[in-house]
MARVEX-695007 format. One record per residue (C-alpha): x, y, z; residue number from 1. Coordinates in Angstrom, 3 decimals. Example, Ala and Ser with C-alpha at 12.3 -4.5 7.8 and 13.67 -1.06 7.14 Angstrom:
<sites>
12.300  -4.500  7.800  1
13.670  -1.060  7.140  2
</sites>
This chain:
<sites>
-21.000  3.702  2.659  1
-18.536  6.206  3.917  2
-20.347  6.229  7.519  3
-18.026  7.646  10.393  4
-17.719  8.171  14.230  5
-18.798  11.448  15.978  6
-15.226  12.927  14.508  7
-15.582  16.745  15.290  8
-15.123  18.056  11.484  9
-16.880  15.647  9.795  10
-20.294  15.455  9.993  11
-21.858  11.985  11.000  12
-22.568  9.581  8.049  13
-20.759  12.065  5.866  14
-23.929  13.262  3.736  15
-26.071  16.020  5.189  16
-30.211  15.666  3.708  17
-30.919  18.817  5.054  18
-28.872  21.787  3.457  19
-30.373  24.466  5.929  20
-27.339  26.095  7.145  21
-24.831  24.559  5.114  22
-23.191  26.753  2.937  23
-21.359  24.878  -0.970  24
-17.434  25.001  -0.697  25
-17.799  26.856  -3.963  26
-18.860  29.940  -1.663  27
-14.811  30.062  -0.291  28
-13.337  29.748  -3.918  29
-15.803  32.537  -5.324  30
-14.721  34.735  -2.130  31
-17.616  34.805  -1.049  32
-17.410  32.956  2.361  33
-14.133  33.119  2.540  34
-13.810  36.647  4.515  35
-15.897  34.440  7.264  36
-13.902  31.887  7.868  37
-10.861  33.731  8.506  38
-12.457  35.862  10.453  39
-13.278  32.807  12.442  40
-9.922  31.923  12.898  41
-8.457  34.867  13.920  42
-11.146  35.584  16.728  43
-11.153  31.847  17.933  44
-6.474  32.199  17.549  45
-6.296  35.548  18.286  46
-4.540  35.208  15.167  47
-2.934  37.811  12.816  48
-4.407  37.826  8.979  49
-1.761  34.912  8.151  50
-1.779  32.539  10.558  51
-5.668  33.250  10.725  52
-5.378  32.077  6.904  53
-2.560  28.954  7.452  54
-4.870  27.917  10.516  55
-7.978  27.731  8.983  56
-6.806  26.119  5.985  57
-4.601  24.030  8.009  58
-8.341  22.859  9.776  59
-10.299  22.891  6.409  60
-7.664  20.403  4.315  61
-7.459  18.451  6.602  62
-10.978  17.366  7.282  63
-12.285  17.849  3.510  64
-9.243  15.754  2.118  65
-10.071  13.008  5.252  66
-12.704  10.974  3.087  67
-10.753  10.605  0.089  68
-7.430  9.526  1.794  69
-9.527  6.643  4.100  70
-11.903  5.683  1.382  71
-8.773  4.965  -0.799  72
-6.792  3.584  1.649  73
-9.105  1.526  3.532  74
-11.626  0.190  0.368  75
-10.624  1.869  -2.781  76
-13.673  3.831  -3.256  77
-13.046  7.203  -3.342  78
-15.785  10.427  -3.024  79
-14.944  12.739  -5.263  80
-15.131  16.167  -3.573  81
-15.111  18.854  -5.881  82
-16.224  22.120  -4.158  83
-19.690  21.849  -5.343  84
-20.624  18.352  -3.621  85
-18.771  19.539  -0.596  86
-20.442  21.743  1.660  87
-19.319  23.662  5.181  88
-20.850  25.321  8.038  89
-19.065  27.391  10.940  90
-20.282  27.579  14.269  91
-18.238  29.935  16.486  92
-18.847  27.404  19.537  93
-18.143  24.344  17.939  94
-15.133  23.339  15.726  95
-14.102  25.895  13.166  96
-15.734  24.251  10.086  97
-17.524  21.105  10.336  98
-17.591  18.975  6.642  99
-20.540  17.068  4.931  100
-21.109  15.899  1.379  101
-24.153  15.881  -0.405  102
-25.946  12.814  -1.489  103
-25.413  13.080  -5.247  104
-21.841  13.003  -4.539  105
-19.582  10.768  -6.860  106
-17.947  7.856  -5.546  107
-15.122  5.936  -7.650  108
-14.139  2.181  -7.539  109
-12.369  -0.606  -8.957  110
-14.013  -2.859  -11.679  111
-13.689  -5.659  -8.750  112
-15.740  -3.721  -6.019  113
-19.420  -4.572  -5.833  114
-20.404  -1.222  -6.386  115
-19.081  -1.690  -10.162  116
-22.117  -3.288  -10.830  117
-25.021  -1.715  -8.755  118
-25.980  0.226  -11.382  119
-26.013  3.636  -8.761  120
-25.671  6.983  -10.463  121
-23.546  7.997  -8.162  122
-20.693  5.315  -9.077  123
-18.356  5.763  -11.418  124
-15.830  2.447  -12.518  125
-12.545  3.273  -12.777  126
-10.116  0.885  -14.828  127
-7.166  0.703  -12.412  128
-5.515  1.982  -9.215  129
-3.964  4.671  -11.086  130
-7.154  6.027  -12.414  131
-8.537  6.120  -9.355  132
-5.715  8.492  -7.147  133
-5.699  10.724  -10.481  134
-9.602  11.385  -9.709  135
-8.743  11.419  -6.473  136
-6.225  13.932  -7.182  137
-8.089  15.560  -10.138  138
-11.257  16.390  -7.488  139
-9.548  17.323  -4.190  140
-6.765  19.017  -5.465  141
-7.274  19.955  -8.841  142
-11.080  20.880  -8.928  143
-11.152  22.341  -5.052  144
-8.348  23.150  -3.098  145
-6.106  24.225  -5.569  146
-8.640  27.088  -6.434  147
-9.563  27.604  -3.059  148
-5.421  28.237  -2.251  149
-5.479  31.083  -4.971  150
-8.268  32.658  -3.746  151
-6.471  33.090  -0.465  152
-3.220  34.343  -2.095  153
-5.579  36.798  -3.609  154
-6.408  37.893  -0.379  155
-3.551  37.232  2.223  156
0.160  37.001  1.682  157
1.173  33.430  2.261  158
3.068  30.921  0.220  159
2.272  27.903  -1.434  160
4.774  25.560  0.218  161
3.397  26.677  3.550  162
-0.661  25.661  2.950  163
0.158  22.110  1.042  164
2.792  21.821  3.639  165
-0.428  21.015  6.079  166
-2.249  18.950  3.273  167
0.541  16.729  3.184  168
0.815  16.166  7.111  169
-3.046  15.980  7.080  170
-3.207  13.091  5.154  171
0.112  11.516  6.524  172
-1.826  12.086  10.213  173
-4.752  10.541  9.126  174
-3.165  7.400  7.525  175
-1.069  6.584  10.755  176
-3.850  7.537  13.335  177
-6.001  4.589  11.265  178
-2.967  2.512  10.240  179
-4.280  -0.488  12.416  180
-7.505  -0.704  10.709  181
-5.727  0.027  6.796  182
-4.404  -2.755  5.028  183
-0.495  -2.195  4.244  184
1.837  -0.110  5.794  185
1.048  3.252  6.628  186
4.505  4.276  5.034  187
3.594  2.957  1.477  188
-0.095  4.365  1.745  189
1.463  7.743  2.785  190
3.661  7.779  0.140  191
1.302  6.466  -2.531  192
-1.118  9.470  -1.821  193
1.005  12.637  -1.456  194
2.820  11.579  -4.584  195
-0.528  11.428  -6.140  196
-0.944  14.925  -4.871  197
2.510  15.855  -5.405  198
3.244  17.125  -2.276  199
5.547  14.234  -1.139  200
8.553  16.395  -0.547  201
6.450  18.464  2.061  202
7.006  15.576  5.205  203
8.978  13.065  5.882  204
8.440  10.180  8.058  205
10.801  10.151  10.977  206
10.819  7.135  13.710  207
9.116  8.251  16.951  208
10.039  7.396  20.195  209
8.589  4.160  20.442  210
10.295  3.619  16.758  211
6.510  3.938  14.914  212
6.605  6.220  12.313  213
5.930  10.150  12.907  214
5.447  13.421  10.126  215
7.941  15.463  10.287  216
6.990  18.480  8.671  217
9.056  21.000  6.034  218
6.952  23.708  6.613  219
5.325  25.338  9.360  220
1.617  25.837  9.915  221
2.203  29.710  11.914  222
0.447  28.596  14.827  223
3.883  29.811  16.815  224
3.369  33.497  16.054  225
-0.046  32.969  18.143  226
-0.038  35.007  21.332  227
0.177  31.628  23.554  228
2.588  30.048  21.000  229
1.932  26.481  19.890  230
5.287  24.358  18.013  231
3.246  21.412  16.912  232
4.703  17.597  17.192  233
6.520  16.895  13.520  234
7.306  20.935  13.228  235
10.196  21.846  11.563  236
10.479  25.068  14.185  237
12.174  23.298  17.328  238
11.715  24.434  20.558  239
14.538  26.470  22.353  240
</sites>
């Protein structure tokens, strides 16, 4: 249903039938796995604590909040990835986390999708557009990364503006880098999902150079304090 290329984060077909090695992402909210990805990121950044922290979540957001965003934008059926249907593994040689869902996860849809009436466990029917980006909201945001941020403020200091700062360019990325295959515009889908998230005022959306749309961040994801310093494309940090 939610099949995908070889993406490097993702893993392929989304749902993973064999948990062996897979860790639940309710093992970073509880702390538990937490002190291992970090530690991932600062080895594979050189990274201080911070930016080792803003990295990795940078990487983590982006990938877990990647299904919801294209699901909605592309069919209006949305997983619902609360921590516990979302699980992670790290692999110092291959991308920092890569993503999979398990099988039982939740999908919502419209009343007019045929999934409404399969009769699946795993489908919920949602009345309306609305209902759907509030439990798309409710289980990315609410349920899982929202939790998952306050664990790492227990742990490291960095703000709140900075990490959704990269959720909101995440999604925005996503959106344009698939805009030919989305119905709409990509500006109206963009907008429509980070004000669902209410991180809207985090990016703008700037013309580019060939006068398409680019993110233009508010916030900056640290990876310039890195010992080879990196000033992403949309960064509000410009280069000297």
């Amino acid at each position: 249903m939610f099949g995908t290329d070889d993406l490097p984060g993702l893993h392929p077909g989304l749902l993973v039938s064999n948990e062996t090695g897979w860790v639940p992402a309710t093992t970073l909210i509880d702390g538990d796995q937490l002190p291992t990805l970090l530690a991932s990121a600062a080895r594979r950044w050189q990274a201080k604590r911070h930016a080792a922290a803003a990295l990795a979540w940078k990487a983590y957001s982006y990938w877990v909040a990647l299904p919801a965003a294209l699901g909605w934008a592309a069919a209006r059926r949305v997983p619902l990835l609360r921590a516990s249907d979302v699980l992670l593994r790290m692999d110092e040689a291959g991308p920092l986390v890569d993503i999979g869902l398990r099988p039982s996860v939740t999908v919502a849809v419209l009343p007019n999708d045929p999934l409404a009436v399969s009769g699946l466990p795993e489908v919920v029917v949602v009345p309306d557009d609305a209902a759907l980006l509030g439990l798309l909201r409710a289980s990315l945001l609410d349920e899982h990364l929202n939790p998952l941020l306050d664990t790492i403020h227990r742990q490291v200091k960095i703000g709140q503006r900075t990490l959704l700062g990269s959720l909101a360019s995440g999604v925005a990325y996503a959106i344009l880098q698939a805009a030919d295959t989305l119905p709409g515009t990509p500006a109206e889908t963009i907008g429509t999902l980070l004000d669902a998230l209410d991180v809207a005022d985090l990016i703008e959306l700037v013309p580019g150079a060939d006068g398409e749309p680019t993110v233009q961040r508010k916030t900056c994801c640290l990876a310039f304090t890195l010992p080879e310093p990196k000033i992403c494309p949309g960064c509000c940090i410009r280069p000297n």
